[in-house]
VMD Tcl script that builds the backbone (N, CA, C; Angstrom):
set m [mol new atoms 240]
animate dup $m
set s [atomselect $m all]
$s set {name element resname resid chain x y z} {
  {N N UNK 1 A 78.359 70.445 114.115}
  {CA C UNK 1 A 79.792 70.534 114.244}
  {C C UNK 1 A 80.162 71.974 114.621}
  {N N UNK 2 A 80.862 71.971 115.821}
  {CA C UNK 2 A 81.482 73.473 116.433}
  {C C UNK 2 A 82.821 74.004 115.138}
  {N N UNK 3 A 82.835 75.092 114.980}
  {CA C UNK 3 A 83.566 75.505 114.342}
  {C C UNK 3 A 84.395 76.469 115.581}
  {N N UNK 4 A 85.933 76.181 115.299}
  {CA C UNK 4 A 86.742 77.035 116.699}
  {C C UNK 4 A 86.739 78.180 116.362}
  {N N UNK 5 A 87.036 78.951 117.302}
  {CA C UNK 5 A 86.944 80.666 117.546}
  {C C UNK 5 A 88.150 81.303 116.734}
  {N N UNK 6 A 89.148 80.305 116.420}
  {CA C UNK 6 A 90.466 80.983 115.819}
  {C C UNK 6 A 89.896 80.975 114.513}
  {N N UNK 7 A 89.195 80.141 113.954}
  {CA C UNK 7 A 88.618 80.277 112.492}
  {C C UNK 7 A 87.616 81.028 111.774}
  {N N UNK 8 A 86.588 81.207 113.301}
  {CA C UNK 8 A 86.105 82.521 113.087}
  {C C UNK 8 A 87.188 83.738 113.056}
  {N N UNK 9 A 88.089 84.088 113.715}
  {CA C UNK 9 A 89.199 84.976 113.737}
  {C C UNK 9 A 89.985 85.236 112.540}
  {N N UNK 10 A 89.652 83.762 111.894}
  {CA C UNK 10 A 90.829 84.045 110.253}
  {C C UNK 10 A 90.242 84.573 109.237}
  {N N UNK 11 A 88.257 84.390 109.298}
  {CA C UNK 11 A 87.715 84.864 108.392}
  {C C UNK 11 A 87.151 86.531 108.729}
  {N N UNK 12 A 87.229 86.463 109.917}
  {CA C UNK 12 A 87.136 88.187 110.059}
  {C C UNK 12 A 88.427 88.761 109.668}
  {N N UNK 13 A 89.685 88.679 109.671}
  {CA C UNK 13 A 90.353 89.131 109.095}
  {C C UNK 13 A 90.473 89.124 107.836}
  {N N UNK 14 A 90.054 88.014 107.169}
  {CA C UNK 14 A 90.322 87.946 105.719}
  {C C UNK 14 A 89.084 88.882 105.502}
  {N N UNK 15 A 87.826 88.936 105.942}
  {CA C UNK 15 A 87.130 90.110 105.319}
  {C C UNK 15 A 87.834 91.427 105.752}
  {N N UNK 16 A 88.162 91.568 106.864}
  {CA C UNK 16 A 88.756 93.314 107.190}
  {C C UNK 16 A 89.794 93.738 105.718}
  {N N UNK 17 A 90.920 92.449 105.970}
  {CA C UNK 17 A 91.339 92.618 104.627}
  {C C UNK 17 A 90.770 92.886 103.539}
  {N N UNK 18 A 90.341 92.403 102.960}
  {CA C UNK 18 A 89.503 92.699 101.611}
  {C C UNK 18 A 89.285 93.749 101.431}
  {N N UNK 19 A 88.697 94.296 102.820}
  {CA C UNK 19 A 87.719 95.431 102.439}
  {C C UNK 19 A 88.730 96.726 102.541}
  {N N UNK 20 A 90.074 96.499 103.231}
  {CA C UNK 20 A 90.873 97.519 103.408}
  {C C UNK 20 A 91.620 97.946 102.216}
  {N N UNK 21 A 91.816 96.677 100.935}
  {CA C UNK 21 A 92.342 96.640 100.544}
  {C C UNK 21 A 91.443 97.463 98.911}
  {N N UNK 22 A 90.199 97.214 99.055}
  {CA C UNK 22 A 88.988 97.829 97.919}
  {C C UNK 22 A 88.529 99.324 98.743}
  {N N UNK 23 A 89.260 99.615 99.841}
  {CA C UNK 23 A 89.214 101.210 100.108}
  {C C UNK 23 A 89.863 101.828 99.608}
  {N N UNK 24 A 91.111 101.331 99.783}
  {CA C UNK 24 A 92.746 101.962 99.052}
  {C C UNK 24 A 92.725 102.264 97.996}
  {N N UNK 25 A 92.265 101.270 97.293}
  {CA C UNK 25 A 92.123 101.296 95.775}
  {C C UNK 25 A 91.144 102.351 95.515}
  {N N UNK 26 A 89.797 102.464 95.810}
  {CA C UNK 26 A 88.868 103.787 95.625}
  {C C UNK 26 A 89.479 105.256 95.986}
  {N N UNK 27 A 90.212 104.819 97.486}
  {CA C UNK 27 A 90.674 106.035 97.866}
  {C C UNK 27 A 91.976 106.727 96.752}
  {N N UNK 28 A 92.570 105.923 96.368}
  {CA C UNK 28 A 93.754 106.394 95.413}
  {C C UNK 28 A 93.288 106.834 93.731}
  {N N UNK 29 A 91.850 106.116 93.396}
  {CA C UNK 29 A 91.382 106.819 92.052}
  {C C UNK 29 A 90.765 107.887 92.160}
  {N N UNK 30 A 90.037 108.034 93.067}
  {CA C UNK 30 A 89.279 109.371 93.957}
  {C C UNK 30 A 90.414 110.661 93.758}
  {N N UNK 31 A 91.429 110.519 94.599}
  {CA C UNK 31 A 92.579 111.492 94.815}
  {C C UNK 31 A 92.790 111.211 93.639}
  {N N UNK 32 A 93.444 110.543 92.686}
  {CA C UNK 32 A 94.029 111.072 91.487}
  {C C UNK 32 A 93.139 111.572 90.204}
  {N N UNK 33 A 91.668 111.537 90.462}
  {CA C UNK 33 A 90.942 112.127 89.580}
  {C C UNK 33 A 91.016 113.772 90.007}
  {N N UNK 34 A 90.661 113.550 91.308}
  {CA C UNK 34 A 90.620 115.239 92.019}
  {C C UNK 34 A 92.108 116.354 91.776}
  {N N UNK 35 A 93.276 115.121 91.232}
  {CA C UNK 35 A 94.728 116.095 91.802}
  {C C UNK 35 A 95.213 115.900 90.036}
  {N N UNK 36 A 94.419 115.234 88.530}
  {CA C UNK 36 A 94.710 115.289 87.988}
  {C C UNK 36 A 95.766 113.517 87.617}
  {N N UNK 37 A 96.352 113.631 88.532}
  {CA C UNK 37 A 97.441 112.587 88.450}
  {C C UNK 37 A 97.000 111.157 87.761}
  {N N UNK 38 A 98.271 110.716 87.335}
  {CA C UNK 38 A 97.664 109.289 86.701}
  {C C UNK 38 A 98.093 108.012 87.897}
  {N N UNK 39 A 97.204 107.302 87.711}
  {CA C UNK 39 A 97.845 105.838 88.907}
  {C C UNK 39 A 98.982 104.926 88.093}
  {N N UNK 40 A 99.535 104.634 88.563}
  {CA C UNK 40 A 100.398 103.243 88.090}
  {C C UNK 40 A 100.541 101.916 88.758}
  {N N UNK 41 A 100.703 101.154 88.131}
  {CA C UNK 41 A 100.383 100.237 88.828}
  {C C UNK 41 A 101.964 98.919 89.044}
  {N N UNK 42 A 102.304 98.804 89.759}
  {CA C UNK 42 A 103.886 97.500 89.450}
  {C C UNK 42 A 103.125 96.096 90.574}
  {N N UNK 43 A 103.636 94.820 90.286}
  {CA C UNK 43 A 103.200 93.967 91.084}
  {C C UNK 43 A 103.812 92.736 90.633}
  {N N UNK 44 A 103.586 91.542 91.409}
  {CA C UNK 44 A 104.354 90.494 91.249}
  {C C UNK 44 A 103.351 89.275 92.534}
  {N N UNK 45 A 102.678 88.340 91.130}
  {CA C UNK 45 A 102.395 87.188 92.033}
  {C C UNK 45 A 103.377 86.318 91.501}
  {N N UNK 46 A 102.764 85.307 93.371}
  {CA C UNK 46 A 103.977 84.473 92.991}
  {C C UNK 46 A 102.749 82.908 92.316}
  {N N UNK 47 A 102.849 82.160 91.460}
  {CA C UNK 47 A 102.111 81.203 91.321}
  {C C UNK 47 A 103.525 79.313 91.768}
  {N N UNK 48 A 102.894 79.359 92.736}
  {CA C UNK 48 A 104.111 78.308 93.172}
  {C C UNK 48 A 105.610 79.017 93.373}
  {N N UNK 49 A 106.814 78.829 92.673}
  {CA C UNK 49 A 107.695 79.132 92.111}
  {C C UNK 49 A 107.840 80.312 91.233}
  {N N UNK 50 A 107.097 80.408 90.288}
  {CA C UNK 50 A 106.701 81.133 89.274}
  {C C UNK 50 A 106.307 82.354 89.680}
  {N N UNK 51 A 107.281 83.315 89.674}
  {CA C UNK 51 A 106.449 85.436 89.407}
  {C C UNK 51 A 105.916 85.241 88.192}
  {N N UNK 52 A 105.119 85.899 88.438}
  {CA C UNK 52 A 104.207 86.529 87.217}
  {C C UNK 52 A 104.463 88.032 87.580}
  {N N UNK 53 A 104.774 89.116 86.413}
  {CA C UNK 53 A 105.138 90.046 86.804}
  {C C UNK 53 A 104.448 91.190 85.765}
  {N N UNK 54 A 104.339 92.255 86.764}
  {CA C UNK 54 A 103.726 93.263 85.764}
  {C C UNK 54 A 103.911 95.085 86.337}
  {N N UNK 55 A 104.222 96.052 85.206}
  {CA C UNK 55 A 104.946 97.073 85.723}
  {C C UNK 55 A 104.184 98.409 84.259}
  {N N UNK 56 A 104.913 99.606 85.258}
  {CA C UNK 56 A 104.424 100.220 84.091}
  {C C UNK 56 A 106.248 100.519 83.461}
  {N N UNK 57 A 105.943 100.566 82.041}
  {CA C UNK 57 A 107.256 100.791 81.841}
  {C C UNK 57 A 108.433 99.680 81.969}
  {N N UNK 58 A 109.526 99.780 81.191}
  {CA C UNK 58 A 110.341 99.354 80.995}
  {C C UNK 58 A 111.328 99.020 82.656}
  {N N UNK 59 A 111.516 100.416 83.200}
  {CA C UNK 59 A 112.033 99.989 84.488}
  {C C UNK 59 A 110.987 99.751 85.568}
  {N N UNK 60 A 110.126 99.950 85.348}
  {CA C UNK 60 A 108.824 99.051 86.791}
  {C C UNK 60 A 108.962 97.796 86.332}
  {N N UNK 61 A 108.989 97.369 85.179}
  {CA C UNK 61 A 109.446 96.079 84.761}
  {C C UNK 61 A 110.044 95.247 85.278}
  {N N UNK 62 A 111.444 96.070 85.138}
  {CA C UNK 62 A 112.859 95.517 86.026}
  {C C UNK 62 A 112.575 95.320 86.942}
  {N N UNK 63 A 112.429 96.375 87.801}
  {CA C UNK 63 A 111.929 96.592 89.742}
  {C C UNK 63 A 111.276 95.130 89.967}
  {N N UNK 64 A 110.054 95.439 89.462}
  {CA C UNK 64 A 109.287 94.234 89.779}
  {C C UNK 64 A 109.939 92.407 89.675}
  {N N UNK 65 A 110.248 92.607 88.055}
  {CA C UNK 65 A 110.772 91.354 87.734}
  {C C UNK 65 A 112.617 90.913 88.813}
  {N N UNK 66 A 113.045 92.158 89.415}
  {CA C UNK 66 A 114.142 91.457 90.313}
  {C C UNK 66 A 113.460 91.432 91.396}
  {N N UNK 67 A 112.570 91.834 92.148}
  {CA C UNK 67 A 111.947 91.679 93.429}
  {C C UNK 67 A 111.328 90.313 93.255}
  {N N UNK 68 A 110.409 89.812 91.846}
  {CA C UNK 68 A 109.746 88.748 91.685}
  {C C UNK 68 A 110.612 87.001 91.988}
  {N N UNK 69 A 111.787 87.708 91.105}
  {CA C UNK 69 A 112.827 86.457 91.727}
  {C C UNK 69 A 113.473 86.635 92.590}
  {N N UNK 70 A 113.614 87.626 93.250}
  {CA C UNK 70 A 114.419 87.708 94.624}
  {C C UNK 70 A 113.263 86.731 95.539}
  {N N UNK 71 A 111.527 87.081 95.652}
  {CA C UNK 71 A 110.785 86.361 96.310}
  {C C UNK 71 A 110.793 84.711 95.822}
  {N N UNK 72 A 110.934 84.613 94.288}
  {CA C UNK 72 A 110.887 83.173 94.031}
  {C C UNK 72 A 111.975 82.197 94.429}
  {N N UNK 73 A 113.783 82.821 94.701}
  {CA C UNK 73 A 114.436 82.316 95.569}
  {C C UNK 73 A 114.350 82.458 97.053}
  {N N UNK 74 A 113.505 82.924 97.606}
  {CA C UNK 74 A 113.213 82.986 99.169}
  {C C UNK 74 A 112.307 82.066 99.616}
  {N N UNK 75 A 111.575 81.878 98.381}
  {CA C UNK 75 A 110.258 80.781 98.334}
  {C C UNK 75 A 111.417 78.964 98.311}
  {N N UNK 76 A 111.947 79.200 97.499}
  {CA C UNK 76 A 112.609 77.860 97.191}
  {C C UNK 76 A 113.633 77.318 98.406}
  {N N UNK 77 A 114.107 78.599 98.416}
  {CA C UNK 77 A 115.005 78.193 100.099}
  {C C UNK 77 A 114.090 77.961 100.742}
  {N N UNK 78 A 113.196 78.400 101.552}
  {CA C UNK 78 A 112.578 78.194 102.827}
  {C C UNK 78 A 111.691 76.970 102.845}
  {N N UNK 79 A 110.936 76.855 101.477}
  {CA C UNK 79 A 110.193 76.020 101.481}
  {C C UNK 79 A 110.268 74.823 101.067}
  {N N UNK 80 A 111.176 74.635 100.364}
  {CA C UNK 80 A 111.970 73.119 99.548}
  {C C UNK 80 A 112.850 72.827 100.324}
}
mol reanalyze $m
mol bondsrecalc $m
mol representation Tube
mol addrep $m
């Protein structure tokens, strides 16, 4: 069975990704060991509907948790 060329295309990107994304991350503990600094971290998956949300602090909190439902009503409009 031929596998098409666009699918080879989706999995080379999904590795470029990956790997761009486990540079960043080295590259940013690297620099903040060398400059002293601490990392922080804010983020927001979405599981279906559902943010899951996580921040440092009380207002990364916020940030995150209104961006999380701002994406979970963008999700519901577009996709429902």
């Amino acid at each position: 069975m031929q596998v098409p060329l666009l699918q080879y295309f989706g999995w080379i990107l999904l590795i470029i990704g990956i790997t761009l994304v486990i540079a960043a991350v080295l590259s940013a503990k690297r620099e903040a060991d060398v400059n002293g600094a601490r990392i922080q971290s804010k983020g927001v998956i979405l599981l279906g509907f559902i943010p899951i949300v996580w921040g440092y602090g009380r207002k990364g909190w916020m940030i995150t948790g209104a961006i999380g439902i701002i994406l979970c009503l963008v999700w519901i409009v577009f996709f429902q």
